[in-house]
NULO-311952 format. One record per atom (N, C-alpha, C, O): residue number from 1; x negated, z, y. Coordinates in Angstrom, 3 decimals. Example, Ala and Ser with C-alpha at 12.3 -4.5 7.8 and 13.67 -1.06 7.14 Angstrom:
2
> seq  u  w  v
> 1  -13.190  7.800  -5.690
> 1  -12.300  7.800  -4.500
> 1  -13.200  7.800  -3.300
> 1  -14.236  8.465  -3.319
> 2  -12.850  7.080  -2.250
> 2  -13.670  7.140  -1.060
> 2  -12.900  7.870  0.030
> 2  -13.409  8.039  1.138
// end
This chain:
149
> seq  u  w  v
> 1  15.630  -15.582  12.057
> 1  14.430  -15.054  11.460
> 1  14.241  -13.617  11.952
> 1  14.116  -13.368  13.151
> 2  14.218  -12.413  10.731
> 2  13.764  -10.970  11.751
> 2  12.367  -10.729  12.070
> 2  11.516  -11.430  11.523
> 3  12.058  -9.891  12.827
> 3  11.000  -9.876  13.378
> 3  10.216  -8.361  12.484
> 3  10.722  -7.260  12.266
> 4  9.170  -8.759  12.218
> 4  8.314  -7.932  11.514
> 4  7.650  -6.615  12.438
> 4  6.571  -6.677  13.026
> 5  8.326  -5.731  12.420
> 5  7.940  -4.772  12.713
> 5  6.435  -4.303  12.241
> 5  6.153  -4.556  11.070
> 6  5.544  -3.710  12.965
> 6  3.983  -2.714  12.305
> 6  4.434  -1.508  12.330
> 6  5.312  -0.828  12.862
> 7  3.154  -1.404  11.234
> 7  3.586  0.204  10.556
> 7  2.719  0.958  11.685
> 7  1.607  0.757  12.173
> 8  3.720  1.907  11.875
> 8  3.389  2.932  13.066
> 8  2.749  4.436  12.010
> 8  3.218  4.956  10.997
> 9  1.543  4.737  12.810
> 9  0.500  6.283  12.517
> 9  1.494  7.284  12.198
> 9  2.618  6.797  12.321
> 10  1.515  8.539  11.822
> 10  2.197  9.494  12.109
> 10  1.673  10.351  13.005
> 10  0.552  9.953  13.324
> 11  1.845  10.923  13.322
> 11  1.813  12.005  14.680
> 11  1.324  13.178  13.614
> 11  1.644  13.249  12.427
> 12  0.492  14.047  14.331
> 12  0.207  15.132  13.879
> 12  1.905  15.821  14.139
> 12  2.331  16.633  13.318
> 13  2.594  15.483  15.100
> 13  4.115  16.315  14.937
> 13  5.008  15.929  14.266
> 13  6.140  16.344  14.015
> 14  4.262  14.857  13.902
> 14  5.625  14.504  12.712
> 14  5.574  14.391  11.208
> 14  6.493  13.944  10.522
> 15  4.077  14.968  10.626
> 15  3.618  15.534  9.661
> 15  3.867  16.703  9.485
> 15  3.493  17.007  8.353
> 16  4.442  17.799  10.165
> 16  4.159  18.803  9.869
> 16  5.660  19.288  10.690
> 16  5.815  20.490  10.906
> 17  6.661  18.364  11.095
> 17  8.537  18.066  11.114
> 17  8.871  18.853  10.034
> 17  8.199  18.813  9.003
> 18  9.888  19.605  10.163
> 18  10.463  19.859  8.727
> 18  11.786  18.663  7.998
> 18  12.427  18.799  6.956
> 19  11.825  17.660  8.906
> 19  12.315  16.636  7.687
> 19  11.086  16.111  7.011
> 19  11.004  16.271  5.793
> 20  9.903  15.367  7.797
> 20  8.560  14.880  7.109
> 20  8.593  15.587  5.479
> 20  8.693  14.981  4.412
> 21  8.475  17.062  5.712
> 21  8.312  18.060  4.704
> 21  8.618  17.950  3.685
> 21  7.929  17.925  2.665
> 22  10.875  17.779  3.963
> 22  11.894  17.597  3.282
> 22  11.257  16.638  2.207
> 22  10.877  16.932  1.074
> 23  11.231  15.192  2.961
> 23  11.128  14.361  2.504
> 23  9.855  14.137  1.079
> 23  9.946  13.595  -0.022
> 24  8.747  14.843  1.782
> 24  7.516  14.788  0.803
> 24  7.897  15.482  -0.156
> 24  7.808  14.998  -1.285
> 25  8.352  16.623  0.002
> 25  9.051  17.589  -1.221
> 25  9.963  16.871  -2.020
> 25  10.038  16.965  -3.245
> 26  10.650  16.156  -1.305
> 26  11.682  15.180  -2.484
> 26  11.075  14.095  -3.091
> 26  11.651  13.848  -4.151
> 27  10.202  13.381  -2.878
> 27  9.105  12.420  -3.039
> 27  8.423  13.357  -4.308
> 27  8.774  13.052  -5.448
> 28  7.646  14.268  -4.168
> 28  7.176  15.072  -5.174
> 28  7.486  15.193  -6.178
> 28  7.196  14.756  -7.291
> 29  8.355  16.069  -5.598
> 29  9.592  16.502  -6.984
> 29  10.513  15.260  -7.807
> 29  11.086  15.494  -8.871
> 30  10.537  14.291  -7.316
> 30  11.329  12.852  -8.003
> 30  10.200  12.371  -8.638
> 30  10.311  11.759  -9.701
> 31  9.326  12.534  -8.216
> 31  7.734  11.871  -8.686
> 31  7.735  12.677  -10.214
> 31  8.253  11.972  -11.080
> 32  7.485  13.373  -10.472
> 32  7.339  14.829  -11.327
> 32  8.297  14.822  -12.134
> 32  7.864  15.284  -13.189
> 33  9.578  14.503  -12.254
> 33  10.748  14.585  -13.237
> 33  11.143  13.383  -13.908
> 33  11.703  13.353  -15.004
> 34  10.731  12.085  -12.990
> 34  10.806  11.222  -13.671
> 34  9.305  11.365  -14.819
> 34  9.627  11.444  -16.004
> 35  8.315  11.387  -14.632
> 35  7.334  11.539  -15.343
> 35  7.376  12.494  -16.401
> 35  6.940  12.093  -17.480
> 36  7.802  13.671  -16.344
> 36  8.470  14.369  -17.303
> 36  9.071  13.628  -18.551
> 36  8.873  13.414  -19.747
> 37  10.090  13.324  -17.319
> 37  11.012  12.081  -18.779
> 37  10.514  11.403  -19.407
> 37  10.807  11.380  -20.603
> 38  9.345  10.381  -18.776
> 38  8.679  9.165  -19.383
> 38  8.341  9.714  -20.354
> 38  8.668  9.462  -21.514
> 39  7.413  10.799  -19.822
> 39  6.150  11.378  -21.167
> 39  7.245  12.054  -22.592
> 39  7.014  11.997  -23.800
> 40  8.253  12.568  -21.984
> 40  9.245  13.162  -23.196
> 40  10.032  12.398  -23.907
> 40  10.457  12.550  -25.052
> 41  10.250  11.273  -22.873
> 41  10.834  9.839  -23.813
> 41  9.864  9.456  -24.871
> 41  10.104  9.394  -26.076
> 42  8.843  9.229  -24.328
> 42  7.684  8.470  -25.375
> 42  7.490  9.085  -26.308
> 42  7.275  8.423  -27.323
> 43  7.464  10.898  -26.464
> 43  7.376  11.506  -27.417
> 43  8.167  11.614  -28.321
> 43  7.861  11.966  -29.460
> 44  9.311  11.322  -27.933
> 44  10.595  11.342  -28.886
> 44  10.475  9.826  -29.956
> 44  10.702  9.760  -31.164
> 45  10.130  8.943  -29.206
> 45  10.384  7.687  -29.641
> 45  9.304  7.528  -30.736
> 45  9.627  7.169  -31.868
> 46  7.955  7.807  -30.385
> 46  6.537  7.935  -30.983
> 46  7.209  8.880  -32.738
> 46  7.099  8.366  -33.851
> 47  7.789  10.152  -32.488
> 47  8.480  10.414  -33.451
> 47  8.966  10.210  -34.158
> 47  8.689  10.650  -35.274
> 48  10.179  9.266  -33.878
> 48  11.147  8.317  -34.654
> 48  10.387  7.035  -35.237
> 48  10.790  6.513  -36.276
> 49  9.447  6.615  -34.648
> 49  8.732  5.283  -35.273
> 49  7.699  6.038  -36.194
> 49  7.063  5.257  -36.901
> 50  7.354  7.468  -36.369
> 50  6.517  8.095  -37.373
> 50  7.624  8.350  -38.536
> 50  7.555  8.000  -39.715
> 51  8.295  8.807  -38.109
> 51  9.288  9.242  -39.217
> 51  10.305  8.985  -39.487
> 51  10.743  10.080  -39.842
> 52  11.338  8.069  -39.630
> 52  12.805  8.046  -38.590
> 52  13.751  8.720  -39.809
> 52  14.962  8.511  -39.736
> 53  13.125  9.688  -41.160
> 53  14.059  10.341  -41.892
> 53  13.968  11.570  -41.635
> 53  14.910  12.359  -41.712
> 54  12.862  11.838  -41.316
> 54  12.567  13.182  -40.923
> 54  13.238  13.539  -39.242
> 54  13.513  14.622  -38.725
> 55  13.289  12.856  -38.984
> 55  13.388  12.898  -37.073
> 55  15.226  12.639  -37.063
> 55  15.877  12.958  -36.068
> 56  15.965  11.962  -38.445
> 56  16.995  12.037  -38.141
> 56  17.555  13.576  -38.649
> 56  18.362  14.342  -38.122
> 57  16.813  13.670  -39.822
> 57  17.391  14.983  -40.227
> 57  17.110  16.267  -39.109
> 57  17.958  17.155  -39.029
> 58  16.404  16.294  -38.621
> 58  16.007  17.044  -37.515
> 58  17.360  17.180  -36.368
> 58  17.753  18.176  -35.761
> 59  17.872  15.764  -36.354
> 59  18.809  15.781  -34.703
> 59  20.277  16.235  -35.906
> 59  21.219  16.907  -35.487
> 60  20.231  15.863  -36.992
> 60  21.523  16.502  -37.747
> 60  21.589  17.921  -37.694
> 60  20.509  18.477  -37.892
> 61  22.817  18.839  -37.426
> 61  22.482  20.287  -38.238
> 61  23.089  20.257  -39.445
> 61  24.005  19.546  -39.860
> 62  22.258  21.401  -40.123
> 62  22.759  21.662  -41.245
> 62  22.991  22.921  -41.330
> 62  22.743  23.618  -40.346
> 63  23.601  23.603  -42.703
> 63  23.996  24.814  -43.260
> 63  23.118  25.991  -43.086
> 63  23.502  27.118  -42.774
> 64  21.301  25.435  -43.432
> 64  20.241  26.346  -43.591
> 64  20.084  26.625  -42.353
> 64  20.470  27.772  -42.127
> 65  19.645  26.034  -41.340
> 65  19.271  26.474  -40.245
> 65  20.545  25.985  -39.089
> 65  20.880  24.801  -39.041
> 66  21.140  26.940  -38.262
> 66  22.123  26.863  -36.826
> 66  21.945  25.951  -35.813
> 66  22.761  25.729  -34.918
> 67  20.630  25.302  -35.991
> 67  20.272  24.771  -34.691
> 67  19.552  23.512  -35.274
> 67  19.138  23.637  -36.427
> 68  19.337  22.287  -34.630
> 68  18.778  21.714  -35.097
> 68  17.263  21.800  -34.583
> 68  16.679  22.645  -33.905
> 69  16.873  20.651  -35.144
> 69  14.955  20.633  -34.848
> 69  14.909  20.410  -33.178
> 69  14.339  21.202  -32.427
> 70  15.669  19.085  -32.688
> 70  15.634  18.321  -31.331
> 70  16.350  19.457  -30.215
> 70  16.003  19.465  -29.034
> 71  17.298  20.322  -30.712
> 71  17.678  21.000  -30.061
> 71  17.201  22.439  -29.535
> 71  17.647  23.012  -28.541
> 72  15.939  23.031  -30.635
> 72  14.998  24.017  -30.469
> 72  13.821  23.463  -29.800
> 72  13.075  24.183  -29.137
> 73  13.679  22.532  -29.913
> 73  12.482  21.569  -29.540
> 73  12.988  21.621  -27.641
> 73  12.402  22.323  -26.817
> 74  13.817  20.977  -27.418
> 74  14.300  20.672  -26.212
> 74  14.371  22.371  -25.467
> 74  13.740  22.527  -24.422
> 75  15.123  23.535  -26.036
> 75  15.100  24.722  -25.578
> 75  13.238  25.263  -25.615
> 75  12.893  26.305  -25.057
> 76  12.613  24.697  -26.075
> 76  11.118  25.241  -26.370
> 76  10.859  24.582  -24.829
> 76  10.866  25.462  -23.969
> 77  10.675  23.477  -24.404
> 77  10.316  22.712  -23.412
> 77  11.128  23.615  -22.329
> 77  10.471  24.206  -21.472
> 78  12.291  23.710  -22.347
> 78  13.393  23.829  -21.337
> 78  12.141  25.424  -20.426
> 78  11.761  25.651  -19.278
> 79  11.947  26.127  -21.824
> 79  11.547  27.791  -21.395
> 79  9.965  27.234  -20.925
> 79  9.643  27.764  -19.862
> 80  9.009  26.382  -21.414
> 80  7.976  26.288  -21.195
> 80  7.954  26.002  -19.897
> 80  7.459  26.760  -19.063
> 81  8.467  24.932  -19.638
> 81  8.913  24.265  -17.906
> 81  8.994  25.247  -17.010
> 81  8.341  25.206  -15.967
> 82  9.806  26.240  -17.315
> 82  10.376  27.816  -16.563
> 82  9.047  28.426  -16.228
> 82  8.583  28.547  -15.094
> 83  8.478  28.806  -17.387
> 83  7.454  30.134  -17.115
> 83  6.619  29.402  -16.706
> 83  5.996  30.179  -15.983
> 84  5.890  28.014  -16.587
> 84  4.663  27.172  -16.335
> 84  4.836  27.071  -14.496
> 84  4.028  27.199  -13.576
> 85  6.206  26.802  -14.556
> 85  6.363  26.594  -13.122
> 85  6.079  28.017  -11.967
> 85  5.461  28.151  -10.910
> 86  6.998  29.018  -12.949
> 86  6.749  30.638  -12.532
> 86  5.099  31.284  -12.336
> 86  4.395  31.884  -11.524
> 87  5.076  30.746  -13.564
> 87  3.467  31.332  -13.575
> 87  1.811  30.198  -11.932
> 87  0.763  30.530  -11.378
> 88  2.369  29.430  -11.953
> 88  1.766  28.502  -11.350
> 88  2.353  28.807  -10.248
> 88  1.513  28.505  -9.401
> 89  3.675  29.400  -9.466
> 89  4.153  29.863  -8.183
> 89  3.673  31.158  -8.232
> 89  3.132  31.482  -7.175
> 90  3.677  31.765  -8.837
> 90  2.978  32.969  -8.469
> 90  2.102  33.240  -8.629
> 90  1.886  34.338  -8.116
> 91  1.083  32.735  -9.254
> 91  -0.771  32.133  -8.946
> 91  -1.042  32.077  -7.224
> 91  -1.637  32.901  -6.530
> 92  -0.243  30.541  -6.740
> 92  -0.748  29.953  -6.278
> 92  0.229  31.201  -4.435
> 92  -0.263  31.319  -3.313
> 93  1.297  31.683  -4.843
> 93  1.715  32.398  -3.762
> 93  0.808  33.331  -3.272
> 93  0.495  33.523  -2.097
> 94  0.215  34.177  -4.772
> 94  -0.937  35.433  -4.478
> 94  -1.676  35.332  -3.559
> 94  -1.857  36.070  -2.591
> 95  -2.387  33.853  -4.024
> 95  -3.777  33.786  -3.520
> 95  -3.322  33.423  -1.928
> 95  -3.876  33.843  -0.912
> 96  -2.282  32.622  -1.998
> 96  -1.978  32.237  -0.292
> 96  -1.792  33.879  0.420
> 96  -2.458  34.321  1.356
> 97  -0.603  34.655  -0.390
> 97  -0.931  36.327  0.672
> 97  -2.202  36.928  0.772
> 97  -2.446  37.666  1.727
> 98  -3.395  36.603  -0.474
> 98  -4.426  38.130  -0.300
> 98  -4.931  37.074  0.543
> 98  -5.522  37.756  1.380
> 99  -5.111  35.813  0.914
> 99  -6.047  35.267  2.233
> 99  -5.631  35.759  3.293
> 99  -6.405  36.006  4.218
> 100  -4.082  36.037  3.370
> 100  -4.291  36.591  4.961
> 100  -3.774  35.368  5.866
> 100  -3.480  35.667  7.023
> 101  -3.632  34.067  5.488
> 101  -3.733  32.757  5.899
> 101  -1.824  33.089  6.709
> 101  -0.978  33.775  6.135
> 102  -1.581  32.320  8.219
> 102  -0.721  32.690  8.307
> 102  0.315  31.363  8.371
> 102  1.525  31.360  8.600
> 103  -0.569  30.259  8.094
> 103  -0.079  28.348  7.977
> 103  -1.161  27.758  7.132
> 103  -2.199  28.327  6.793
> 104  -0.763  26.471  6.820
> 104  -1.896  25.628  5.913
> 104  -3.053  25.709  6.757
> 104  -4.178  25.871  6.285
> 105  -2.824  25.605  7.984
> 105  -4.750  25.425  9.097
> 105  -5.437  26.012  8.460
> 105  -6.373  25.809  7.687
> 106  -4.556  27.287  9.085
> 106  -5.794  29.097  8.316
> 106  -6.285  28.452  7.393
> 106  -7.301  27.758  7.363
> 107  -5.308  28.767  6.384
> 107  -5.498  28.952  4.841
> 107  -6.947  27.567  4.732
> 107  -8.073  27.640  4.239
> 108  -6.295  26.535  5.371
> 108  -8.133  25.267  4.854
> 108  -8.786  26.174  5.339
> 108  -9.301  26.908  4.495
> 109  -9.010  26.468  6.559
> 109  -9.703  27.036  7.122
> 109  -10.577  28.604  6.042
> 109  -11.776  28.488  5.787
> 110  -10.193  29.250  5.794
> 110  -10.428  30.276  5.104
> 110  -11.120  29.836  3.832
> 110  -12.268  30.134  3.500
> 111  -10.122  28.967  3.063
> 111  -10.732  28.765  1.922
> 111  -12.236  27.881  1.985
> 111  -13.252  28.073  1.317
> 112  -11.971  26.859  3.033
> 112  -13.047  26.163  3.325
> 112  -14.789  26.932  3.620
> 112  -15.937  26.507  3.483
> 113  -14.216  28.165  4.054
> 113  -15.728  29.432  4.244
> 113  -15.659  29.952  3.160
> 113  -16.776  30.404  2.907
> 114  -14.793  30.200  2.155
> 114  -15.170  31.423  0.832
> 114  -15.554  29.963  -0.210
> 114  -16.753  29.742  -0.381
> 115  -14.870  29.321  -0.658
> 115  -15.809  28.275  -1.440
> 115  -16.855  27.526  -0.904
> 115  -16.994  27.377  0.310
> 116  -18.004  26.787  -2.196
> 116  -19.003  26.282  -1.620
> 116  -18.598  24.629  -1.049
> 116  -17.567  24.044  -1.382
> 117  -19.762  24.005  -0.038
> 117  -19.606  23.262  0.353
> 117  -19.789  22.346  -0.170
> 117  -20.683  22.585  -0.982
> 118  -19.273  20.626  -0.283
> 118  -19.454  19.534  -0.838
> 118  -20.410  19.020  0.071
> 118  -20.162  19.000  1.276
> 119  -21.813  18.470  -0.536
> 119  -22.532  17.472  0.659
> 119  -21.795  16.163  0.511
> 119  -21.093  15.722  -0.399
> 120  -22.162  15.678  1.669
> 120  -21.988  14.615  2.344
> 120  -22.689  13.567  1.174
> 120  -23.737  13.986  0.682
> 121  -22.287  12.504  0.791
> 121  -23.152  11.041  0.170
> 121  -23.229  10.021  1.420
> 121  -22.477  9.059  1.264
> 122  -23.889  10.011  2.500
> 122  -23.743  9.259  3.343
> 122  -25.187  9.101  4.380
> 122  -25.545  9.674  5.409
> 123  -25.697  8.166  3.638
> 123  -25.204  6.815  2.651
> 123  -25.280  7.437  1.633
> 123  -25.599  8.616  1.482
> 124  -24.897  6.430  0.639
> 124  -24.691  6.657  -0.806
> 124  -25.984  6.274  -1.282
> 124  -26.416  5.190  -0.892
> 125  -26.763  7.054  -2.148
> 125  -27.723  7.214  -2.954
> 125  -26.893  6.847  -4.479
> 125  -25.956  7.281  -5.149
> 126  -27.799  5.878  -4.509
> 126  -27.713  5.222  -5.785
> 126  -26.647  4.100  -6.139
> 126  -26.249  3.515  -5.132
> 127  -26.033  3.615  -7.459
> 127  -24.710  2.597  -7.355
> 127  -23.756  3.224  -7.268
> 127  -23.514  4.359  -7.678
> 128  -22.869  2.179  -6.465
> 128  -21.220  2.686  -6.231
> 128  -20.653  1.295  -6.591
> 128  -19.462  1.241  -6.281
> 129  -21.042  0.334  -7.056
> 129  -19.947  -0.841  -7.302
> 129  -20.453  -1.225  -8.998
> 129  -21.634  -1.307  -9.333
> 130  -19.644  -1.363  -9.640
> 130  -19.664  -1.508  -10.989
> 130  -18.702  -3.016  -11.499
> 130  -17.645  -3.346  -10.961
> 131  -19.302  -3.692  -12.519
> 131  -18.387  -4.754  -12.286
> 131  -16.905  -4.754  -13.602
> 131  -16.093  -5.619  -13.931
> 132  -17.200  -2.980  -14.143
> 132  -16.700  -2.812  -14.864
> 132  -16.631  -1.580  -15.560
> 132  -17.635  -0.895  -15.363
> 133  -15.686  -1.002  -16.398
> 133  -15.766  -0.156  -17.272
> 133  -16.866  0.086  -18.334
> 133  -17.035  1.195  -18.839
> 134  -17.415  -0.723  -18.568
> 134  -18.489  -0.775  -19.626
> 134  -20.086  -0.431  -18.616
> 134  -20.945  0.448  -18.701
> 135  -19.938  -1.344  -17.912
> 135  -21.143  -1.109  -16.336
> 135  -20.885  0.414  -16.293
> 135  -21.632  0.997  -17.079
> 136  -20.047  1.245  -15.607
> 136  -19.978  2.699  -15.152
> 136  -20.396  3.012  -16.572
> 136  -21.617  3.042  -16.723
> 137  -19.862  3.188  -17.359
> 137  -20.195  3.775  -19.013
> 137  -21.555  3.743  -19.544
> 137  -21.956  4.493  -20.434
> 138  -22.406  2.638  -18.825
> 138  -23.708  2.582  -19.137
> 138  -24.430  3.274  -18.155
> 138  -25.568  3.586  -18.506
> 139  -24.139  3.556  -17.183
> 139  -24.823  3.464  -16.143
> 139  -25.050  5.015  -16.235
> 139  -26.202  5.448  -16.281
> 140  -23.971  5.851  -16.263
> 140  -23.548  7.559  -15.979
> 140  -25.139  7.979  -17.059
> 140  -26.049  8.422  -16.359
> 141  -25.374  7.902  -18.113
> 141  -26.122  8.700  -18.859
> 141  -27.629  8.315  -18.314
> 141  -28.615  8.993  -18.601
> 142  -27.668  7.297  -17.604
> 142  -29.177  7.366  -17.072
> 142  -29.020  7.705  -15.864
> 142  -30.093  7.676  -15.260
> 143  -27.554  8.231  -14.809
> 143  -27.900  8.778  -13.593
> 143  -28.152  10.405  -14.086
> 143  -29.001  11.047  -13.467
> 144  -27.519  10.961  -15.035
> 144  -27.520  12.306  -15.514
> 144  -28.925  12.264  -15.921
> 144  -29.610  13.214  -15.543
> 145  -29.366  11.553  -16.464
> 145  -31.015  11.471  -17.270
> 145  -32.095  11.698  -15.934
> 145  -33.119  12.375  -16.024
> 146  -31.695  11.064  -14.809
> 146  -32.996  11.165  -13.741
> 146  -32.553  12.515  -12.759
> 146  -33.529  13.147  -12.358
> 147  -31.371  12.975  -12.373
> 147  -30.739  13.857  -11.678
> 147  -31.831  15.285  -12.642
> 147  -32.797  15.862  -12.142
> 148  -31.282  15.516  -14.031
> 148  -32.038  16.561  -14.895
> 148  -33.392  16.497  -14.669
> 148  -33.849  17.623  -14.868
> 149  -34.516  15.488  -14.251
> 149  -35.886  15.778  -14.563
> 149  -36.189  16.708  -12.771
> 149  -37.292  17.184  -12.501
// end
């Protein structure tokens, strides 16, 4: 019989390891590409069950146009992916240089004084347990209704 090991805390030093890092970064990024796929699988498929004459003529080429539909389609995504990712690294690099921040600490740290603060709910004012989707759905327009007066 093996013996059941407990799950051991992490260490503030071993959060912030550069394998820990490695690892979350690969975790991320596998997270993110498979999901990609899903959502681009489904779209393809969603396609073919809308149309499947139109969607074949599309993956055929022909004479009129060099390229097909699936294959401009796929290069449209390929470039969107590029500049979305570019544009979103160099957003998010800027703002990390004009802070000045010289590790993640700073940087909470910094951002945590230039944006505003979240209060505390503690205790919680008002409901927090719902016995359902329909319960929360009813409930939201009369907490917005007494919050406004």
């Amino acid at each position: 019989m093996s013996e059941i090991n407990s799950t051991k805390l992490l260490s503030k030093k071993d959060v912030f390891s550069t394998d820990f890092k490695w690892k979350a970064t690969t975790f991320l990024v596998s997270l993110t590409d498979i999901s990609a796929d899903i959502g681009f699988s489904a779209t393809l498929a969603a396609a073919k069950r809308r149309g499947p004459k139109f969607f074949d003529r599309g993956i055929m080429p022909n004479t009129k146009a060099p390229e097909t539909g699936a294959q401009l389609a796929l290069r449209a995504l390929k470039w969107g992916t590029v500049y979305a990712s570019a544009g979103c690294g160099v957003l998010l690099y800027s703002i990390w240089k004009l802070s000045g921040a010289s590790d993640i600490e700073e940087f909470r740290i910094k951002m945590g004084s230039l944006l505003p603060r979240i209060p505390k709910n503690n205790p919680p004012v008002g409901r927090t347990e719902f016995t359902g989707l329909n319960d929360l759905l009813d409930c939201v327009p009369h907490l917005k209704g007494s919050s406004d007066e």
